[in-house]
gemmi code that builds the backbone of each chain (N, CA, C; Angstrom):
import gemmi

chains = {
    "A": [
        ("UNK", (-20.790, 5.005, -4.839), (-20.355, 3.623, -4.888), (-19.569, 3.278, -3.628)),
        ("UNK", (-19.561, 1.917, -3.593), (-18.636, 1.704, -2.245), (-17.650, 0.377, -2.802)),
        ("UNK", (-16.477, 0.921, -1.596), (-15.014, -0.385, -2.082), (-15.625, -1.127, -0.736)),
        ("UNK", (-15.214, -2.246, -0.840), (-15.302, -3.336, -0.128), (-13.827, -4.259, 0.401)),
        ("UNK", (-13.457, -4.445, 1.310), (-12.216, -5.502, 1.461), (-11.129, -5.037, 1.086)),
        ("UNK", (-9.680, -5.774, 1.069), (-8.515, -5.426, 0.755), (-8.299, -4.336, -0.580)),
        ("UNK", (-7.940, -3.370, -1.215), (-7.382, -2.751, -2.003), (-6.101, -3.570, -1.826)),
        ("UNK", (-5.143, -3.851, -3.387), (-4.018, -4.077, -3.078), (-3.558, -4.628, -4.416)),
        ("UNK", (-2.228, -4.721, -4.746), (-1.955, -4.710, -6.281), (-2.505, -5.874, -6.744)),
        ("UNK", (-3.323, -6.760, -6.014), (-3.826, -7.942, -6.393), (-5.724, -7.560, -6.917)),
        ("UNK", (-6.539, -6.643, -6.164), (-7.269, -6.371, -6.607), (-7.567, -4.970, -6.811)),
        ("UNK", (-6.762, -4.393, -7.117), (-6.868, -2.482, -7.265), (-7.321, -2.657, -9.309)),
        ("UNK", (-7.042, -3.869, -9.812), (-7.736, -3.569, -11.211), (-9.126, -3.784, -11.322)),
        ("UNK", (-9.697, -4.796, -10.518), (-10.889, -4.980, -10.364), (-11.592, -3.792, -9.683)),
        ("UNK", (-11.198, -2.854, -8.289), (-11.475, -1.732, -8.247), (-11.345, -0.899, -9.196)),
        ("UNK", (-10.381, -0.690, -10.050), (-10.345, 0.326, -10.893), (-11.858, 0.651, -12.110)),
        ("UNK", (-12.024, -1.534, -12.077), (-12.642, -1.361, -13.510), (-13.968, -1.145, -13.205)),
        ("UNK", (-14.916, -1.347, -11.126), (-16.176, -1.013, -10.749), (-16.120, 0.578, -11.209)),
        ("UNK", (-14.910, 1.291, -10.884), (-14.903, 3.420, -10.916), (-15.089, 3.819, -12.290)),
        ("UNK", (-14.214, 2.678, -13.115), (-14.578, 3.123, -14.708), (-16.149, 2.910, -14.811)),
        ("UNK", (-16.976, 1.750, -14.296), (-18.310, 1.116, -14.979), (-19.207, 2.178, -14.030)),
        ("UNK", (-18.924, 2.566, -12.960), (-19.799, 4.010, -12.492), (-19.598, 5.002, -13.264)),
        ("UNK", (-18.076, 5.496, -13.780), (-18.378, 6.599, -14.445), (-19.187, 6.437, -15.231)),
        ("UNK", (-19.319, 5.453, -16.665), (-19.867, 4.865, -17.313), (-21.715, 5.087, -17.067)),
        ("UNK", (-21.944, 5.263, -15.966), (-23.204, 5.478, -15.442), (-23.681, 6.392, -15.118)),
        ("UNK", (-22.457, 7.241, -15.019), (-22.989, 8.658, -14.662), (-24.023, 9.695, -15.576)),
        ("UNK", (-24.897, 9.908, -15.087), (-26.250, 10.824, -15.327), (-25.554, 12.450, -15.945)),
        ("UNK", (-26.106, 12.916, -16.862), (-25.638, 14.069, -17.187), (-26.594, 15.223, -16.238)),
        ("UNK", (-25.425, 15.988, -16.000), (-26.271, 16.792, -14.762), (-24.930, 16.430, -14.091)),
        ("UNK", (-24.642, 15.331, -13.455), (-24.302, 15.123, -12.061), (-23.196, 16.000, -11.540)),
        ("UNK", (-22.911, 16.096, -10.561), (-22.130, 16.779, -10.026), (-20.578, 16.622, -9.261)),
        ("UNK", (-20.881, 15.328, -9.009), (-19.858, 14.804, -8.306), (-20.303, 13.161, -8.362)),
        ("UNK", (-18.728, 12.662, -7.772), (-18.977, 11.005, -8.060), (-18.451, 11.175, -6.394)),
        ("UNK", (-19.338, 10.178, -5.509), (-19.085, 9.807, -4.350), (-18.110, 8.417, -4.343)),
        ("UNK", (-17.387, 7.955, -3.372), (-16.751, 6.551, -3.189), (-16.854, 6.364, -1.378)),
        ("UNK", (-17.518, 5.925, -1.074), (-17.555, 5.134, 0.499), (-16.623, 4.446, 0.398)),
        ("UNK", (-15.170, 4.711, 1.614), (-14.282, 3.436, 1.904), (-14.616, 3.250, 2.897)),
        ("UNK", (-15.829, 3.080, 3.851), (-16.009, 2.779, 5.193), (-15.844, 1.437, 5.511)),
        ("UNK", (-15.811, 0.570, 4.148), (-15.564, -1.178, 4.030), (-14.627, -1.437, 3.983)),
        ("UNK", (-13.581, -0.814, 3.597), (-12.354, -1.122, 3.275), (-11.035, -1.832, 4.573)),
        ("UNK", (-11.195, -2.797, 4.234), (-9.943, -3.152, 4.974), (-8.795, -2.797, 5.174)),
        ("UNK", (-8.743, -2.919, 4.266), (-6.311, -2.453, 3.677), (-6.553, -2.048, 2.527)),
        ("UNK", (-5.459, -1.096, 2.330), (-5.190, -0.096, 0.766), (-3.881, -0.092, 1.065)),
        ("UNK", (-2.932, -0.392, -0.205), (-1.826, 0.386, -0.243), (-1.637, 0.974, -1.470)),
        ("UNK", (-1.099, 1.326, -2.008), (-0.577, 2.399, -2.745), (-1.135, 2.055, -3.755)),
        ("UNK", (-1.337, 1.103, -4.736), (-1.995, 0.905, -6.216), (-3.273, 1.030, -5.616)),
        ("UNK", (-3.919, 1.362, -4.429), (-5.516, 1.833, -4.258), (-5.529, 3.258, -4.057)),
        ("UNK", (-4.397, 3.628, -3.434), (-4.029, 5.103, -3.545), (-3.974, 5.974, -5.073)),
        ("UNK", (-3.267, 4.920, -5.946), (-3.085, 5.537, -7.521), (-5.009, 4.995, -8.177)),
        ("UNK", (-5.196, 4.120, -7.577), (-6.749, 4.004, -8.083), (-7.527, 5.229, -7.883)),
        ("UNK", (-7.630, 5.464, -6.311), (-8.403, 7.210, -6.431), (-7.772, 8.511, -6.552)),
        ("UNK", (-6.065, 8.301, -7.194), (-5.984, 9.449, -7.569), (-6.609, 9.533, -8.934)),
        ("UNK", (-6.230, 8.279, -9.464), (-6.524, 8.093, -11.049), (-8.182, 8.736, -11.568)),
        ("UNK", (-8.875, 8.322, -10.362), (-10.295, 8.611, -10.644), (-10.528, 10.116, -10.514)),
        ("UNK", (-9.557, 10.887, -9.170), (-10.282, 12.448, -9.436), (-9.387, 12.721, -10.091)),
        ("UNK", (-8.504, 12.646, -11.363), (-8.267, 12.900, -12.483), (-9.070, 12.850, -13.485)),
        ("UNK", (-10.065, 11.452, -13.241), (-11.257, 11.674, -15.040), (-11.933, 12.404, -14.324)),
        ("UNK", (-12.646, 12.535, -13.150), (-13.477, 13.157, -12.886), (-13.227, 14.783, -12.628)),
        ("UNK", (-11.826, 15.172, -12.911), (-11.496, 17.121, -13.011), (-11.545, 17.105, -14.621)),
        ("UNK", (-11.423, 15.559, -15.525), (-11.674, 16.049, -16.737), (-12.906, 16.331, -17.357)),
        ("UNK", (-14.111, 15.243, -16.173), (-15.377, 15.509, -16.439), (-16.313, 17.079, -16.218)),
        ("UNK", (-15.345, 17.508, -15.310), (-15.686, 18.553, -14.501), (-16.584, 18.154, -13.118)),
        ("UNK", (-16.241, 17.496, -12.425), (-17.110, 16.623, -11.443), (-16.183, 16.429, -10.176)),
        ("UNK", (-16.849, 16.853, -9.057), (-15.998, 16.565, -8.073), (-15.986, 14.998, -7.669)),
        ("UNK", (-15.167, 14.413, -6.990), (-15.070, 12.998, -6.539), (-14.902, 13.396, -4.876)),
        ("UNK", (-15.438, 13.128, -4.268), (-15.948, 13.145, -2.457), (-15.583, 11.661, -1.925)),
        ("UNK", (-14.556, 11.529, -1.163), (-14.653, 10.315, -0.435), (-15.411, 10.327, 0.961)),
        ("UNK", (-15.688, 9.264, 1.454), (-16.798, 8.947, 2.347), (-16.657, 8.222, 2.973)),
        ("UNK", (-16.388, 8.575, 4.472), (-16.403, 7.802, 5.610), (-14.858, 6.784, 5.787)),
        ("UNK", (-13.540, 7.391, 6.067), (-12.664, 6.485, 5.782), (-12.249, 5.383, 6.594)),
        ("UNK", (-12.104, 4.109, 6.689), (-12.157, 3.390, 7.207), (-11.018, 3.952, 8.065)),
        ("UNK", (-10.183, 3.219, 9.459), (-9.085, 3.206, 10.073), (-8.183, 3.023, 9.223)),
        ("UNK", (-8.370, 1.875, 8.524), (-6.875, 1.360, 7.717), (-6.176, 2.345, 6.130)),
        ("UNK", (-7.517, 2.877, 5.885), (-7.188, 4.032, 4.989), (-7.037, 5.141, 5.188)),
        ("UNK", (-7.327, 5.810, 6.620), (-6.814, 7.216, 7.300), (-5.095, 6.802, 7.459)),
        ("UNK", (-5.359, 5.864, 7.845), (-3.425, 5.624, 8.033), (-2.667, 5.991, 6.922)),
        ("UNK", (-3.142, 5.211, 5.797), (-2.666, 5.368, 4.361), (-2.524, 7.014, 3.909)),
        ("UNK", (-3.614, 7.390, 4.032), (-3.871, 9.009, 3.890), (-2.804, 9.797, 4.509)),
        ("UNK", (-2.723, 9.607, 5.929), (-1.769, 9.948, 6.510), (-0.541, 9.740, 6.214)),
        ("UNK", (-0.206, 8.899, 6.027), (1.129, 8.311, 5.519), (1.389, 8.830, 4.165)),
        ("UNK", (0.934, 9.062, 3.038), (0.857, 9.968, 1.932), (0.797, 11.451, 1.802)),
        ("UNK", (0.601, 11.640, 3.280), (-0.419, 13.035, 3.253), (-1.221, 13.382, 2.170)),
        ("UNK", (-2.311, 12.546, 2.125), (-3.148, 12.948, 1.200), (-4.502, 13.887, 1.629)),
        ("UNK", (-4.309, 13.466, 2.785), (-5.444, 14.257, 3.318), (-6.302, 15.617, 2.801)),
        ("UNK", (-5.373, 16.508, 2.091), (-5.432, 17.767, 1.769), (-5.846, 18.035, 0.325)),
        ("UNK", (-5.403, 16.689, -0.328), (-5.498, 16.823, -1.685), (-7.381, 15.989, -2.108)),
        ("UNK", (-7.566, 15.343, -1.075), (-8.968, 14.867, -1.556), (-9.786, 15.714, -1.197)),
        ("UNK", (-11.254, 15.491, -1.376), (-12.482, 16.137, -0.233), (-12.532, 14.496, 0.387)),
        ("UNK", (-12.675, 15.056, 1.211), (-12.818, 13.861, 2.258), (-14.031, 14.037, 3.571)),
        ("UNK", (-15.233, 12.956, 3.830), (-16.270, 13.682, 4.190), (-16.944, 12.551, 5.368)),
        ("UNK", (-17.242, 12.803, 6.386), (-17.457, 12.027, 7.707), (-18.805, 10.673, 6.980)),
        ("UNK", (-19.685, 11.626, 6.544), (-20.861, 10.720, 6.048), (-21.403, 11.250, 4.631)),
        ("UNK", (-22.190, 10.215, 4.241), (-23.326, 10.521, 3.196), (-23.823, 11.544, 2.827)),
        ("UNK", (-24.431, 11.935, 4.144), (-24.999, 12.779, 4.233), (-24.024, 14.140, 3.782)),
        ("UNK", (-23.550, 14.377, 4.485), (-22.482, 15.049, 4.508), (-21.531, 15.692, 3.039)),
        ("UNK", (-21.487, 14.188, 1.884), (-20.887, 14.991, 1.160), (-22.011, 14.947, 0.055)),
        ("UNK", (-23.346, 14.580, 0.174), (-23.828, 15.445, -0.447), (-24.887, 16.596, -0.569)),
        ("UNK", (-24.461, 17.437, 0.581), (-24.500, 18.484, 1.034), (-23.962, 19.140, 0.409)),
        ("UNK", (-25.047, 20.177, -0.080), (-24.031, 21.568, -1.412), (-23.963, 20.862, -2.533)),
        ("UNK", (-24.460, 19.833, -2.875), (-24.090, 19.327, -4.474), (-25.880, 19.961, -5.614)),
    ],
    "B": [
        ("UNK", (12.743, -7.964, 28.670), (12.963, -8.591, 27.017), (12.193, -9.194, 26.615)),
        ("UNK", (11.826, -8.937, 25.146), (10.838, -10.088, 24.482), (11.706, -11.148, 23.983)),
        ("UNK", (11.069, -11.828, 23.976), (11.496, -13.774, 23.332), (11.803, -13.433, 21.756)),
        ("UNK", (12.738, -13.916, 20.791), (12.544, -14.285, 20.066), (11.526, -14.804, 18.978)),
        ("UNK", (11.357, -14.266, 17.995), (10.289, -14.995, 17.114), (9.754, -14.665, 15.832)),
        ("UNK", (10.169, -15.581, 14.835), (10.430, -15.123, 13.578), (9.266, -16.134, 12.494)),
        ("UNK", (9.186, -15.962, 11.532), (8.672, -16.017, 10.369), (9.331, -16.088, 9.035)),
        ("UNK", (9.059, -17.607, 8.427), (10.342, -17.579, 7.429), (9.062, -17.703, 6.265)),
        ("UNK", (8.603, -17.205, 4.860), (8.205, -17.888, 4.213), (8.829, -17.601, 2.749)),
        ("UNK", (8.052, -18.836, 1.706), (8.483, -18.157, 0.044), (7.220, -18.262, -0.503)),
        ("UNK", (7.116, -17.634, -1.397), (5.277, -17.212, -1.925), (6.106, -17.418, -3.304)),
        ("UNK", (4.447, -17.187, -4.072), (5.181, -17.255, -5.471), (4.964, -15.498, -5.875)),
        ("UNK", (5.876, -15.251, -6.670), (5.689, -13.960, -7.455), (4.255, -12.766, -7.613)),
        ("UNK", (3.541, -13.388, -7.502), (2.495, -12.918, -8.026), (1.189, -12.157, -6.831)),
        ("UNK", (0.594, -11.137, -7.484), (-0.031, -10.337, -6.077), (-0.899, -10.679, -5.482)),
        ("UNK", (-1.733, -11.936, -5.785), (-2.711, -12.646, -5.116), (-2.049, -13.463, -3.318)),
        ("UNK", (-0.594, -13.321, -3.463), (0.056, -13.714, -2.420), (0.314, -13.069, -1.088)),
        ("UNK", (0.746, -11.125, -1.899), (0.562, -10.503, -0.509), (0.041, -10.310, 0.520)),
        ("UNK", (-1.289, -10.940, 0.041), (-2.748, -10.822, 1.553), (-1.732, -11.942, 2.753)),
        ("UNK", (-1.145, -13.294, 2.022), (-0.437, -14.349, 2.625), (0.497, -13.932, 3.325)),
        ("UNK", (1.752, -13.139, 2.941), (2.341, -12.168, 3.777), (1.861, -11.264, 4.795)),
        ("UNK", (1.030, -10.448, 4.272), (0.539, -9.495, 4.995), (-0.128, -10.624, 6.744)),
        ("UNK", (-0.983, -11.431, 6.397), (-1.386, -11.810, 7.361), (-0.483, -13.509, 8.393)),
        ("UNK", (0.568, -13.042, 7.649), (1.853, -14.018, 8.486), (2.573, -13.168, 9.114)),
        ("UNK", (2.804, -12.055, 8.804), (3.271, -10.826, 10.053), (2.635, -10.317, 10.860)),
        ("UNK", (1.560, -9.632, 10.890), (-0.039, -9.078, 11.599), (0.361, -9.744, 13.391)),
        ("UNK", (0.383, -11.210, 13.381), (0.510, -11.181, 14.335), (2.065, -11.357, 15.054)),
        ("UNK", (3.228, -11.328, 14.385), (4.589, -11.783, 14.685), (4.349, -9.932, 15.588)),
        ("UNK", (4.599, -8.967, 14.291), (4.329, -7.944, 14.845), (3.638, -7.570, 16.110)),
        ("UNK", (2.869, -7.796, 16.270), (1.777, -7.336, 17.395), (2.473, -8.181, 18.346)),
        ("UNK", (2.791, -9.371, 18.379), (3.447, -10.076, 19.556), (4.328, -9.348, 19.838)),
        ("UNK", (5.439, -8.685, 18.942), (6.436, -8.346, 19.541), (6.779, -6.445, 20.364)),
        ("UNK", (4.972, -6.670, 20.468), (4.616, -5.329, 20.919), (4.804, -3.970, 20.336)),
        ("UNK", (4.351, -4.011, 18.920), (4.148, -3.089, 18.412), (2.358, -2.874, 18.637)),
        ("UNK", (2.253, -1.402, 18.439), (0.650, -1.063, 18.523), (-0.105, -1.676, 16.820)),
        ("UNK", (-1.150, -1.874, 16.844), (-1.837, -1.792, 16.120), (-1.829, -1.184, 14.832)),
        ("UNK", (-1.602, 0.257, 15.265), (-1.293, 0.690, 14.182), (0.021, 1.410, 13.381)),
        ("UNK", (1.066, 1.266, 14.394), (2.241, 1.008, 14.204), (2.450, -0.406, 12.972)),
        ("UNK", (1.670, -1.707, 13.737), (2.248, -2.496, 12.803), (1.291, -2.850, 11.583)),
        ("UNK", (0.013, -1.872, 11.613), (-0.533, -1.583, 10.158), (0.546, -1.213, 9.007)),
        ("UNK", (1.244, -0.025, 9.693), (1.891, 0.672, 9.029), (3.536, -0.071, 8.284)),
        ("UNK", (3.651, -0.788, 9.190), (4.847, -2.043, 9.014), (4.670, -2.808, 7.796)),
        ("UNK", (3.125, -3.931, 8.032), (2.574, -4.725, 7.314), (2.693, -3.616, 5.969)),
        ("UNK", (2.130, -2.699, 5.618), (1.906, -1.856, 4.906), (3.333, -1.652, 3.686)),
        ("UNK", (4.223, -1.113, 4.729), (5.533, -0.985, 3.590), (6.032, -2.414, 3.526)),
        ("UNK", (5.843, -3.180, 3.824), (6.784, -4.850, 3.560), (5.770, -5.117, 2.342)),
        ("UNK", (4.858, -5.101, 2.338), (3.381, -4.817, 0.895), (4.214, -4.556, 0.014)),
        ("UNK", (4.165, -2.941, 0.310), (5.090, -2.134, -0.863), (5.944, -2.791, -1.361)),
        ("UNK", (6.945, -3.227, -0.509), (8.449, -3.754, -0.747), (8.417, -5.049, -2.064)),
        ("UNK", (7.154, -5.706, -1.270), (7.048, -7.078, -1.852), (6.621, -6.938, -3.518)),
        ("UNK", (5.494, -5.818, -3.709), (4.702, -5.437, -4.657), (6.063, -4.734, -5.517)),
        ("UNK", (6.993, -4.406, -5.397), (8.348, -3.617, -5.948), (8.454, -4.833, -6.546)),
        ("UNK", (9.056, -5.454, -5.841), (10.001, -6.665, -6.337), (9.098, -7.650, -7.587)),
        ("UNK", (7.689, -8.115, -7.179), (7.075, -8.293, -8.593), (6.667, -7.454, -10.176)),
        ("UNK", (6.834, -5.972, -9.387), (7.001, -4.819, -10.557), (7.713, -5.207, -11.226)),
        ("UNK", (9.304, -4.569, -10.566), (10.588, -3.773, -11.224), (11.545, -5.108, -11.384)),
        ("UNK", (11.491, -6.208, -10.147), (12.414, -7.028, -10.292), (11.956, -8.387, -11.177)),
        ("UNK", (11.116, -8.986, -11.082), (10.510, -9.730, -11.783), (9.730, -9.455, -12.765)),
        ("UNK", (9.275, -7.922, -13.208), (8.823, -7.211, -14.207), (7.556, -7.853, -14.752)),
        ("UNK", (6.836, -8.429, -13.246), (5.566, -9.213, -13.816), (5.554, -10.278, -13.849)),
        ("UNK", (6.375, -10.839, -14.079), (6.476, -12.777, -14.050), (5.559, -13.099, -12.869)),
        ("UNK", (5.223, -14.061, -12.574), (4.305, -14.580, -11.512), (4.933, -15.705, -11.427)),
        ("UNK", (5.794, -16.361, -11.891), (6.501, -17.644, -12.040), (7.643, -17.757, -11.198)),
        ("UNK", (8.118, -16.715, -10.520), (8.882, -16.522, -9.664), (8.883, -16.337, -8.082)),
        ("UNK", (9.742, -16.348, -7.294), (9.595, -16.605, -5.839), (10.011, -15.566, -4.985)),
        ("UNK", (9.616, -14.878, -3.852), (9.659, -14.241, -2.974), (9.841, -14.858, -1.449)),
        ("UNK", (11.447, -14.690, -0.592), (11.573, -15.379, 0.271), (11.569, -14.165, 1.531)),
        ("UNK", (10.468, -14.399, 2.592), (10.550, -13.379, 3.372), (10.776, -13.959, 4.876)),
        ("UNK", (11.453, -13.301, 5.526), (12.472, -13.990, 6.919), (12.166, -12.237, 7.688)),
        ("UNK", (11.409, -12.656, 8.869), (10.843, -11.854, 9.626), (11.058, -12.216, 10.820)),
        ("UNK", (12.156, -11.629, 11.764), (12.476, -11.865, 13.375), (11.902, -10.671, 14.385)),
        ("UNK", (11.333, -11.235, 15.455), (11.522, -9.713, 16.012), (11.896, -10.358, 17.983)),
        ("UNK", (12.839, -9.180, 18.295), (13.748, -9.641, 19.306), (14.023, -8.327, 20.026)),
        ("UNK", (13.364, -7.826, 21.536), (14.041, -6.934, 21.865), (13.546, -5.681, 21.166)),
        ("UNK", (12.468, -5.582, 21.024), (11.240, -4.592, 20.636), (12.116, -4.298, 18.938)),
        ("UNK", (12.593, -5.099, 18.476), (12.999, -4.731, 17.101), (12.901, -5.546, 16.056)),
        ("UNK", (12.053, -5.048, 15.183), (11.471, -5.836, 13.854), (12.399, -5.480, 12.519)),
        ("UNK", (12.897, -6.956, 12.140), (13.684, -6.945, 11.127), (13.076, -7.629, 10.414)),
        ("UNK", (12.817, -7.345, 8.778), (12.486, -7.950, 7.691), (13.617, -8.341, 6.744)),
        ("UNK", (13.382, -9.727, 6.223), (15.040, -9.730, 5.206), (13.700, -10.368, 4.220)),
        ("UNK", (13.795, -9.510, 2.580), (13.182, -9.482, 1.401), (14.052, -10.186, 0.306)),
        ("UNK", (13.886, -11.582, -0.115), (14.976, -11.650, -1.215), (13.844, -12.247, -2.243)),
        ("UNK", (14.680, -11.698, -3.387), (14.608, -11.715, -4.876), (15.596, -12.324, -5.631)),
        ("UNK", (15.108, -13.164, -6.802), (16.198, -13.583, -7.533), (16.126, -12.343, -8.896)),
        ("UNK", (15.296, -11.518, -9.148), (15.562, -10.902, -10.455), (16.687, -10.630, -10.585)),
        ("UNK", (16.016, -9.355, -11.661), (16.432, -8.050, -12.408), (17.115, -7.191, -10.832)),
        ("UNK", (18.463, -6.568, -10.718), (18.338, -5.959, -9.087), (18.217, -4.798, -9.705)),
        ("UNK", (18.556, -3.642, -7.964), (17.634, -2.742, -8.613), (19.031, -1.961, -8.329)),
        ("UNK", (19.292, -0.682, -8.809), (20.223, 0.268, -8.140), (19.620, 1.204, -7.331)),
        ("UNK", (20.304, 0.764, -6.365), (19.781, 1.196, -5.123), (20.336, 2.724, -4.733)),
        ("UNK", (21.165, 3.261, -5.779), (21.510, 4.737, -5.516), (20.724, 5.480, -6.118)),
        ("UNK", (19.660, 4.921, -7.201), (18.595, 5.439, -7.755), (16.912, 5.514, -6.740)),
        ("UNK", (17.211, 5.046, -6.121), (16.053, 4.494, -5.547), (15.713, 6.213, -4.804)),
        ("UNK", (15.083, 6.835, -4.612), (14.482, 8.085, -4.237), (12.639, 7.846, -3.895)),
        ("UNK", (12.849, 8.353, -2.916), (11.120, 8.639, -2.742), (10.804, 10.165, -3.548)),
        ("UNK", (9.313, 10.330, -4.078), (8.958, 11.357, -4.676), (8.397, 11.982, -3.936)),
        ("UNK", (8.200, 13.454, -4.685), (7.960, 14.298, -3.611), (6.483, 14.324, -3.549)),
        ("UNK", (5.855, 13.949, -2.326), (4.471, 13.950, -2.307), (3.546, 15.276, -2.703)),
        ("UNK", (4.184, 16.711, -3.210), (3.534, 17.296, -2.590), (2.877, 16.882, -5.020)),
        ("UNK", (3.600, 15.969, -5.286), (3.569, 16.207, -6.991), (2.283, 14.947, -6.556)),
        ("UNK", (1.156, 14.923, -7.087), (0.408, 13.811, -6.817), (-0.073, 13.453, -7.927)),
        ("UNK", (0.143, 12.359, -8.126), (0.156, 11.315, -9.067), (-0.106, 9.580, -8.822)),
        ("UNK", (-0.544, 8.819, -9.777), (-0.323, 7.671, -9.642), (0.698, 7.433, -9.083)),
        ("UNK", (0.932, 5.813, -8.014), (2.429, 5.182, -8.562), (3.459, 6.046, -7.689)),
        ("UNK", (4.331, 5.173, -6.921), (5.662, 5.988, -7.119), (5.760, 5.951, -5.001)),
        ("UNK", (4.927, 5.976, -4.300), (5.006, 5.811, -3.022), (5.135, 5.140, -1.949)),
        ("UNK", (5.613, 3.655, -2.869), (6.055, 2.702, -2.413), (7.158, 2.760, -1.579)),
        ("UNK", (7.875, 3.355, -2.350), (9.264, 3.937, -1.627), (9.355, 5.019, -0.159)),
        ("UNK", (8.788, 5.551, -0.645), (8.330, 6.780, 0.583), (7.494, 6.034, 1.811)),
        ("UNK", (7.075, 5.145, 1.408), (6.089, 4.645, 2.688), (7.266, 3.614, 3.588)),
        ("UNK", (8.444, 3.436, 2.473), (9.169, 1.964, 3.557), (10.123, 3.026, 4.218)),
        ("UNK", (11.048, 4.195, 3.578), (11.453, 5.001, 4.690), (11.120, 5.699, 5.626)),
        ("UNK", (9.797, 6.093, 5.593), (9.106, 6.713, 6.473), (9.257, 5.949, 7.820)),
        ("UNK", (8.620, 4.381, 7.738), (8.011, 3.351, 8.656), (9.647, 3.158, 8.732)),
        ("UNK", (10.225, 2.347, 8.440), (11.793, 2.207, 9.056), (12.452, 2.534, 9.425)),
        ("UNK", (13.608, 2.055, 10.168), (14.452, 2.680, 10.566), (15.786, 2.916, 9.496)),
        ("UNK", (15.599, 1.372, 9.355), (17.085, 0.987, 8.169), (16.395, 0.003, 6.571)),
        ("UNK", (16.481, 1.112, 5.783), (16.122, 0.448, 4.811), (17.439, 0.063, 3.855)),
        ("UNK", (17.516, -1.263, 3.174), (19.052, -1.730, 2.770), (19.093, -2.767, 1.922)),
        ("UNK", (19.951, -2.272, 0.510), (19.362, -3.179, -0.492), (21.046, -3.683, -0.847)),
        ("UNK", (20.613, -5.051, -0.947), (21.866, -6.238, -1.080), (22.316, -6.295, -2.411)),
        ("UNK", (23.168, -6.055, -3.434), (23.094, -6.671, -4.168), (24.448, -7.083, -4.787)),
        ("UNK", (24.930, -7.186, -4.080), (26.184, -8.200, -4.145), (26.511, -9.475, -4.490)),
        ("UNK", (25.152, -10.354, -4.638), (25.109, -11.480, -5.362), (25.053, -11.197, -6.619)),
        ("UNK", (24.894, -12.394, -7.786), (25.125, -12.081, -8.871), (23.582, -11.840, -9.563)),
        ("UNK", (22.797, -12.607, -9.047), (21.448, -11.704, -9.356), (20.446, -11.817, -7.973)),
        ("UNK", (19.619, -11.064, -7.959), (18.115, -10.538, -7.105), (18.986, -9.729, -5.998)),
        ("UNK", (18.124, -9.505, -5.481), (18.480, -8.101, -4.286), (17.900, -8.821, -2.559)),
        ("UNK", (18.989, -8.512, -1.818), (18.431, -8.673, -0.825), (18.296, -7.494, 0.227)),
        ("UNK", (16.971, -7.166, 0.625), (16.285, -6.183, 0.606), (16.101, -6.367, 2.355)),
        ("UNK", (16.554, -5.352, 3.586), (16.412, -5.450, 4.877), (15.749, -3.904, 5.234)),
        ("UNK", (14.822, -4.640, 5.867), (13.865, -3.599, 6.580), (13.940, -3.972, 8.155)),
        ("UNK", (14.206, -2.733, 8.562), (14.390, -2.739, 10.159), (13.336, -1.768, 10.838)),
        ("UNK", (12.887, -2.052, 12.056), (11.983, -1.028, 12.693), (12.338, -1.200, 14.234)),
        ("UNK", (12.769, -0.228, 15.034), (12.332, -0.740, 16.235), (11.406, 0.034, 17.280)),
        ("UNK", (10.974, -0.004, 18.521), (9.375, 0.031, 19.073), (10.010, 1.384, 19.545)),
        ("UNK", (9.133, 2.409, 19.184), (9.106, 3.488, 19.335), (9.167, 4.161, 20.733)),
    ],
}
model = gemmi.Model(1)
for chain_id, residues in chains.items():
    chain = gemmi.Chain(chain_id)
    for i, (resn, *xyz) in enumerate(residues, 1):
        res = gemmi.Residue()
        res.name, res.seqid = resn, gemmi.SeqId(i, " ")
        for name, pos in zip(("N", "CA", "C"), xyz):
            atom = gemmi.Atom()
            atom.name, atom.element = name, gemmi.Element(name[0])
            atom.pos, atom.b_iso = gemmi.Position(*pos), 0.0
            res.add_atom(atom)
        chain.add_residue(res)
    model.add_chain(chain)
structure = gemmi.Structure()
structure.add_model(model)
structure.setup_entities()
């Protein structure tokens, strides 16, 4: 799936509720849930608790969650959290789903 | 020396407003010669700050007002944040420890990081007045 535009406590519920309606979709089998922020404009922190929130259902699903391609404005964020370490975090497409 | 040049506004409460903030500083900032992504990072915790104050101080109301007064003079960016709520105690106020990851809670950590002087007013009889300082690295 991909985020699009601002993350921000104004639309991080409407993001939240596209990650719930993918899980919702998810294929049995699958392996992992991808998220492209390569669209993303701005994130602050309630988009930060949005994808922690998500690789939480998804360690309950047993499913990895792979982010993809991070925009500028969300490497900052990352950085600024140091989150870097705690996601998979993956240049391209291609890329994270490689090994799945 | 840079010139003088500030930014006064009041929004209403509610988070459909911060994009309005966010993009009434973007360029005060950058004029006053911060980098790019220096004043991502600026824009970023005054977010936070703002997004606090409709949390914890207004506890959600949307019916309420946010007055933000933004100068920058002499490569130094000062934010003054006022609130009429709920204030906050500001000897409680702690950033968490990132290494615990969780929802929530990094709001705080992101405005000391980016600042220099973070400083909460509350000496009136209600809301907090909230000063964020930065200057050019």
């Amino acid at each position: 799936m991909k985020i699009r535009g601002d993350v921000d406590m104004s639309t991080s519920p409407d993001v939240r509720g596209k990650i719930a309606e993918a899980f919702r979709q998810i294929d049995a089998g699958s392996k992992a849930v991808l998220i492209d922020l390569s669209q993303v404009r701005y994130m602050d922190s309630s988009g930060i608790a949005t994808l922690v929130e998500a690789m939480q259902n998804c360690m309950k699903r047993s499913l990895r969650l792979r982010l993809v391609d991070l925009s500028p404005p969300v490497r900052d964020i990352f950085e600024l959290a140091r989150l870097s370490s705690v996601f998979e975090i993956y240049a391209s497409l291609a890329e994270a789903e490689a090994g799945l | 020396m840079t010139a003088t040049a500030a930014v006064t506004l009041t929004v209403p409460s509610h988070p459909k407003y911060l994009y309005v903030i966010r993009s009434a500083l973007y360029p005060l900032v950058i004029d006053a010669g911060f980098s790019k992504k220096e004043a991502g990072k600026i824009i970023l915790a005054v977010d936070e700050a703002c997004s606090n104050v409709i949390k914890y101080a207004y506890e959600g109301d949307h019916s309420q007002i946010i007055t933000l007064k933004a100068t920058t003079e002499d490569g130094r960016c000062t934010i003054v944040i006022e609130d009429f709520g709920k204030q906050v105690d500001a000897s409680r106020i702690a950033p968490r420890d990132l290494a615990d990851v969780r929802p929530g809670g990094l709001g705080t950590h992101f405005m000391g990081t980016v600042f220099d002087r973070v400083e909460y007013d509350t000496s009136r009889e209600r809301g907090t007045l909230l000063t964020l300082e930065k200057r050019k690295g």
